[in-house]
C-alpha positions as CSV (number, residue, x, y, z in Angstrom):
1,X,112.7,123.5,184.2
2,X,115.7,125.3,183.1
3,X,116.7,126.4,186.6
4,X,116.7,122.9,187.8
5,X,118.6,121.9,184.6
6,X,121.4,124.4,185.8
7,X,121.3,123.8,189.2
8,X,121.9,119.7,187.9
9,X,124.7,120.4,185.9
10,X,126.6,123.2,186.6
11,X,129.5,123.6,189.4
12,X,128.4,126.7,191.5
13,X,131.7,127.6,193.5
14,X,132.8,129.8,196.5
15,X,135.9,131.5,196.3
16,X,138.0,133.1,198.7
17,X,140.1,135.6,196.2
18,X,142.9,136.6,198.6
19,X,146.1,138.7,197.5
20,X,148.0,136.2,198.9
21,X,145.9,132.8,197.4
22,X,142.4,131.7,195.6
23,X,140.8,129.2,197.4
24,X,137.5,127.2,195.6
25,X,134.7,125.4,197.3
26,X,132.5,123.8,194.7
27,X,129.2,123.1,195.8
28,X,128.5,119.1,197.3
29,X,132.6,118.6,197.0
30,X,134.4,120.9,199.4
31,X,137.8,123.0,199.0
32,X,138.7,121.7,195.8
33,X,141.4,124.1,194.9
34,X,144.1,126.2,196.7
35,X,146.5,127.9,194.7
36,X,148.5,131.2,194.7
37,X,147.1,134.6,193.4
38,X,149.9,135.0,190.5
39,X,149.6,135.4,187.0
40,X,153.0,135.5,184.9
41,X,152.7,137.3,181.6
42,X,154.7,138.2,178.5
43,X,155.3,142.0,178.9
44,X,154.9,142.8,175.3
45,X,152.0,140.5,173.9
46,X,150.5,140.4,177.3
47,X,149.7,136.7,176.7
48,X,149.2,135.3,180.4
49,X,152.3,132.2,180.3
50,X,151.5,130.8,184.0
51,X,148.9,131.1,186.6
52,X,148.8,129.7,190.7
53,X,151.7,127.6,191.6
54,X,153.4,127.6,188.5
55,X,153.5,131.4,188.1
56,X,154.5,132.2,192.3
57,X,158.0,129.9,191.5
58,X,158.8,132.5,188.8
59,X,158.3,135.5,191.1
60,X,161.9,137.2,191.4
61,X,163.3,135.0,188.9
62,X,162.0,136.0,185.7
63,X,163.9,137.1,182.7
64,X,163.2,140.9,181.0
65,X,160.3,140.0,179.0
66,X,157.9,138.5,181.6
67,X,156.4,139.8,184.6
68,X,154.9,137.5,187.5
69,X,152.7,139.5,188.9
70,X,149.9,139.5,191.8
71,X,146.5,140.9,190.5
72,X,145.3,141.8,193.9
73,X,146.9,144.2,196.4
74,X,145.2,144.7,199.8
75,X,142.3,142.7,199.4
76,X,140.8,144.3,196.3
77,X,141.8,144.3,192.1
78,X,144.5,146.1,191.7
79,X,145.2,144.5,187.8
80,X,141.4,143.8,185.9
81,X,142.6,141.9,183.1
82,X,144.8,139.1,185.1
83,X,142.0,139.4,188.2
84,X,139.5,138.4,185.0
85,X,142.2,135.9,183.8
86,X,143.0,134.4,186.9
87,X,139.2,133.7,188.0
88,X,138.3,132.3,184.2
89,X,141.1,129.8,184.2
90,X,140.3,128.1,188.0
91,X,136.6,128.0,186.6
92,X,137.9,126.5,183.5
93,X,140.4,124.1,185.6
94,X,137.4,122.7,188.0
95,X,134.5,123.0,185.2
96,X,136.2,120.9,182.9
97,X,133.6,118.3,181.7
98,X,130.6,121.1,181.9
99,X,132.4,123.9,180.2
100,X,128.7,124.4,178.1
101,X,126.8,125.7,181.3
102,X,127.8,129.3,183.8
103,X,128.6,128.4,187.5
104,X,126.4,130.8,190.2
105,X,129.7,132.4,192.3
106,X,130.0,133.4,196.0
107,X,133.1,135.6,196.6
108,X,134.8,137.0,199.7
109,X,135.6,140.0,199.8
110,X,137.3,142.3,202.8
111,X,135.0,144.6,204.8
112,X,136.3,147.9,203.7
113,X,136.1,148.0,200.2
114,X,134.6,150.6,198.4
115,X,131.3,150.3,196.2
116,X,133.7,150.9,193.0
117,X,136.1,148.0,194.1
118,X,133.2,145.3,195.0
119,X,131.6,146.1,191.6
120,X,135.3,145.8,190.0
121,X,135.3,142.0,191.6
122,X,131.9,141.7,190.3
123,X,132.2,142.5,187.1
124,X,135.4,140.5,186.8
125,X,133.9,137.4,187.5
126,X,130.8,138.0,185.3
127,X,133.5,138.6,182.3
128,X,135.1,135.0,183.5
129,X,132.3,133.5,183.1
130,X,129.8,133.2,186.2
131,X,126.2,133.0,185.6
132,X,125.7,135.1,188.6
133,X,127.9,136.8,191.1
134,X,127.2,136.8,195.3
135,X,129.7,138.8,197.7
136,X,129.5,138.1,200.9
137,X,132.2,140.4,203.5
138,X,135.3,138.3,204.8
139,X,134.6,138.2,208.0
140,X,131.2,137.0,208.2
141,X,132.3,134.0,205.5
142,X,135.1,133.2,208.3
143,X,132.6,133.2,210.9
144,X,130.1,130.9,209.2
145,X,133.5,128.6,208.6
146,X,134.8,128.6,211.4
147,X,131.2,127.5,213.1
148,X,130.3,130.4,215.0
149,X,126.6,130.7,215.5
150,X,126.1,134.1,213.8
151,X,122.3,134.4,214.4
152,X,122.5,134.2,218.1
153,X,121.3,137.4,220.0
154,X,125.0,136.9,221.8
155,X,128.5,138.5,220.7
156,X,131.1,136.9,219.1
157,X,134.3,138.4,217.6
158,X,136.3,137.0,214.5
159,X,139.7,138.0,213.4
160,X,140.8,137.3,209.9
161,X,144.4,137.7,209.2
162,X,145.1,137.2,205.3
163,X,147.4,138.0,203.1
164,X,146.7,141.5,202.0
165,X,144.2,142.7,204.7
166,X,143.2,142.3,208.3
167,X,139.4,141.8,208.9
168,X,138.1,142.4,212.4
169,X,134.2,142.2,213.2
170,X,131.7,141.4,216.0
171,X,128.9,140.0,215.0
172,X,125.3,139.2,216.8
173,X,121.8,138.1,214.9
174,X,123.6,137.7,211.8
175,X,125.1,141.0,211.3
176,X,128.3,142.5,212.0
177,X,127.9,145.0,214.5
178,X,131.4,146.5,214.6
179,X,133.6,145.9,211.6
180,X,137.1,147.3,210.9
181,X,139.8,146.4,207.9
182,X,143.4,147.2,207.9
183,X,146.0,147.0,205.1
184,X,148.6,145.2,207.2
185,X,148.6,141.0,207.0
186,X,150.9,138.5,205.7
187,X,152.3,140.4,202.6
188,X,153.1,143.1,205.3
189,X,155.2,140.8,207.7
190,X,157.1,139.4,204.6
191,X,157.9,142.8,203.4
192,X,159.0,143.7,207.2
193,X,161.3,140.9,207.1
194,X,162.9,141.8,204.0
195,X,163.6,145.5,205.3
196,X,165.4,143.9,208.5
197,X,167.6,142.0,206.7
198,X,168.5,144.8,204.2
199,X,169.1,146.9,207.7
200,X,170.7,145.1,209.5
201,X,172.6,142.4,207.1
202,X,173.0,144.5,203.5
203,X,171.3,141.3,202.5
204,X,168.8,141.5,199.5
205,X,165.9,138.4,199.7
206,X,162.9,138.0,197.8
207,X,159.1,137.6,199.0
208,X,159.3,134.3,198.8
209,X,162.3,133.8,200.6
210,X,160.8,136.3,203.7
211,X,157.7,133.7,203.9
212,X,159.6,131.0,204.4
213,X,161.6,132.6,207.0
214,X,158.0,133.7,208.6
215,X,156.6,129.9,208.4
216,X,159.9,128.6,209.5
217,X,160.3,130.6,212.5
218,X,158.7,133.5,212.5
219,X,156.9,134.2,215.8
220,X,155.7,137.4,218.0
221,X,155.8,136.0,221.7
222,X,158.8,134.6,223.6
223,X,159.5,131.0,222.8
224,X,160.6,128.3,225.2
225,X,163.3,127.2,222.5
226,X,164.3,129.8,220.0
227,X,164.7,128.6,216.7
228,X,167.6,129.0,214.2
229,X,167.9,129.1,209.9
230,X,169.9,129.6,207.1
231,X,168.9,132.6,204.8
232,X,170.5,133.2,201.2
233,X,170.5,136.1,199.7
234,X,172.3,138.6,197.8
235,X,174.9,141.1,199.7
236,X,174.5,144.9,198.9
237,X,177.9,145.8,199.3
238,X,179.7,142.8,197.8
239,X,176.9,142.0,195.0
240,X,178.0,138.4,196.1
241,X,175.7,135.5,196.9
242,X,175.6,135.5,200.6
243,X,174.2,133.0,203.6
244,X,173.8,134.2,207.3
245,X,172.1,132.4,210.3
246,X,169.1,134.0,212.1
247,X,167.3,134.0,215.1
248,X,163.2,133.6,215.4
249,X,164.4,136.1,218.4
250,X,165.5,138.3,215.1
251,X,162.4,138.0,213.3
252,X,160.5,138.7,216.1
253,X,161.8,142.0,216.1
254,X,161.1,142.7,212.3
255,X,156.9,141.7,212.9
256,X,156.8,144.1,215.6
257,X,155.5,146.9,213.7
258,X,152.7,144.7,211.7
259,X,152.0,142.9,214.7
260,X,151.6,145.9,216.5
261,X,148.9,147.4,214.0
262,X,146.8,144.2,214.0
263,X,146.6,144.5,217.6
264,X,145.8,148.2,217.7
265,X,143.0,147.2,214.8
266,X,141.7,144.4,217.6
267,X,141.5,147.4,220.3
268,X,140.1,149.9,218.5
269,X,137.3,147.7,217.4
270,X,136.8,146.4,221.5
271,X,136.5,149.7,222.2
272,X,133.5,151.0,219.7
273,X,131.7,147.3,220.5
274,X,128.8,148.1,222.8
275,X,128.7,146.7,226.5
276,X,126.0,143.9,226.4
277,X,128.5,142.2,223.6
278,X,131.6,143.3,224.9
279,X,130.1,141.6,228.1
280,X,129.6,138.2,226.1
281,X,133.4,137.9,225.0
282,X,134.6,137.6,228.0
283,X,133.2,134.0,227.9
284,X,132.9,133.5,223.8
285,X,136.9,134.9,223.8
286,X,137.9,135.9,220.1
287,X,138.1,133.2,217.2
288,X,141.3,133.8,215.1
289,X,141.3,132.8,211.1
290,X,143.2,133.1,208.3
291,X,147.2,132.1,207.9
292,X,148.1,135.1,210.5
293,X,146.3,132.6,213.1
294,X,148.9,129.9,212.6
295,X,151.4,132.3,213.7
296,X,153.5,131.3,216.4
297,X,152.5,132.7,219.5
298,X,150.0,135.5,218.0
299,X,147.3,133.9,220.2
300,X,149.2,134.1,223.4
301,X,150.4,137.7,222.5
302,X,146.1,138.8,222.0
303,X,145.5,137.0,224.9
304,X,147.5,139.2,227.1
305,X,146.7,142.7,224.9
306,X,142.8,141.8,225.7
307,X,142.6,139.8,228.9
308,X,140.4,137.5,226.4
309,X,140.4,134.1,225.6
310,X,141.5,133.5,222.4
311,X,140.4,130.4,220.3
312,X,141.8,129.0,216.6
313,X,139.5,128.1,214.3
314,X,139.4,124.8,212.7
315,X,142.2,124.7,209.5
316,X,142.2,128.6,209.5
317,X,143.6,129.0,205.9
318,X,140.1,128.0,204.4
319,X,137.5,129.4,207.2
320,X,136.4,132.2,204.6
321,X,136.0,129.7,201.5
322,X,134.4,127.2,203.7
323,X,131.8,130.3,204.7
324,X,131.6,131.0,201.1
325,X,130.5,127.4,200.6
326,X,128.2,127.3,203.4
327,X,126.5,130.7,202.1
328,X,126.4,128.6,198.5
329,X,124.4,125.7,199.8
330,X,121.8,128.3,201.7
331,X,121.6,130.3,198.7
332,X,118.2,129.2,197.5
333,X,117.0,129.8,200.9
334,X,118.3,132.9,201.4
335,X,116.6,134.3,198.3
336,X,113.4,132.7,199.2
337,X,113.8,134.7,202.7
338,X,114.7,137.8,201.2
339,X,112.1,137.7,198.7
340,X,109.6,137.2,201.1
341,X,110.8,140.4,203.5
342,X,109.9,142.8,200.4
343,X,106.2,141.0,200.0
């Protein structure tokens, strides 16, 4: 009676926590939420002032006494108390008119965490107030999202590119055969593109200033029409407020390194994937997710590395919360099947 009273009434959510974003999936309404992983604080009463959009247009631009800051770092908690802070306020945000009753909670988390680190995320969402706490590794949640048939006897490869980490897996009979996780993603591009410019320019920019040269005109293969934009920022040697014109030709050159370590990642897992499923990708190709997939030219670029075909999944940013919300609706049925494996 009570379970079906919960199930009735409360909103059981998937979330994608990335460093770079939180994405929510409630349970019979979709994506309901996308907003940025950063918390702003007071540095001496540690009372939190700003969380999601609010607290990312602060970063860089705060005065001494508070401190935008991103809880996660590579995929995992890297600051408890704002992780637990961040999670308990985008519950609070979407469970507004059932406050009273616990959601059940399906979280993403990147294939090479450690058991200390998925009990972390765990525990930080039991503090924030979930009923019950599921992980389910990145890259099987952007598989189910992105529609790939997971239980088929068959191969099929996913590549998640996020903000903090890089999840690569092949997967057959719904398991991941061959899994590998890197530490290089979107914060890792940005913070490429702010070393070129100190390098070559003197010119100091912020994060946010790197990712919108990076969504602007970043890309990692030749284009047919190379793009131009104005970036501000502030001159080393002068201490002066600067503006200088680059190339996407430019910024090309400061991804190369990342770029270069994603597709290494890619290989290295090709190469440990046994025959009969490295067989079926020649056909199935590799599915790209995550906001590294919207890159320009990044499938064109693993297209010729591999000699695969390479395919985007649908609206990439949300494939992992969508999986996330998938696992959520199955849930009942996944217990039922489990609990009937140990009879």
């Amino acid at each position: 009676m009570f379970n079906w009273l919960f199930k009735l009434f409360s909103n059981d959510m998937g979330i994608d926590l990335g460093t770079a974003a939180v994405l929510v999936y409630v349970k019979g309404q979709g994506v309901v939420l996308t907003e940025p992983s950063v918390v702003a604080m007071d540095k001496d009463t540690k009372n939190v002032l700003a969380i999601g959009t609010e607290a990312k247009r602060m970063l860089g631009k705060t005065p001494a006494n508070i401190v935008a800051v991103r809880p996660l770092r590579n995929g995992v908690i890297a600051d408890f108390a704002a992780t637990e802070k961040m999670i308990r306020y985008f519950i609070k945000k979407i469970n507004k008119s059932k406050s009273l009753l616990h959601p059940r909670i399906v979280i993403g988390i990147p294939s090479g965490i450690t058991e200390v680190e998925r009990r972390a995320v765990k525990e930080s969402a039991e503090q924030a107030g979930a009923r019950e706490v599921y992980l389910i590794e990145e890259p099987m949640a952007a598989a189910i999202g992105a529609g790939i048939p997971i239980q088929e006897p068959e191969g099929s490869m996913i590549v998640d590119i996020g903000g903090g980490t890089t999840d690569v897996a092949v997967i057959s009979l719904g398991g991941m055969v061959v899994s590998k996780a890197v530490d290089v993603a979107g914060d890792e591009m940005d913070e490429a593109i702010v070393q070129y410019f100190r390098r070559k320019y003197n010119l100091l920019i912020g994060e946010n200033t790197a990712e919108a040269v990076k969504m602007e005109i970043g890309s990692v293969f030749p284009m047919d029409e190379e793009l131009t934009m104005e970036v501000k920022g502030r001159d080393q040697v002068t201490g002066l407020p600067k503006t200088i014109l680059v190339t996407s030709e430019e910024v090309r050159s400061a991804l190369s390194e990342p770029v270069k370590t994603i597709i290494e990642v890619i290989k290295d897992t090709l190469e440990e994937t046994p025959a009969e499923l490295a067989a079926d990708l020649v056909d199935r190709g590799i599915v790209l997710a995550g906001g590294g997939a919207l890159l320009r030219g990044f499938p064109e670029l693993l297209a010729q590395e591999t000699e695969l075909p390479i395919n985007i999944a649908d609206d990439p940013l949300t494939c992992v919360v969508r999986g996330t919300g998938i696992y959520l609706e199955e849930l009942d049925n996944i217990k039922l099947a489990e609990k009937r494996n140990l009879i």
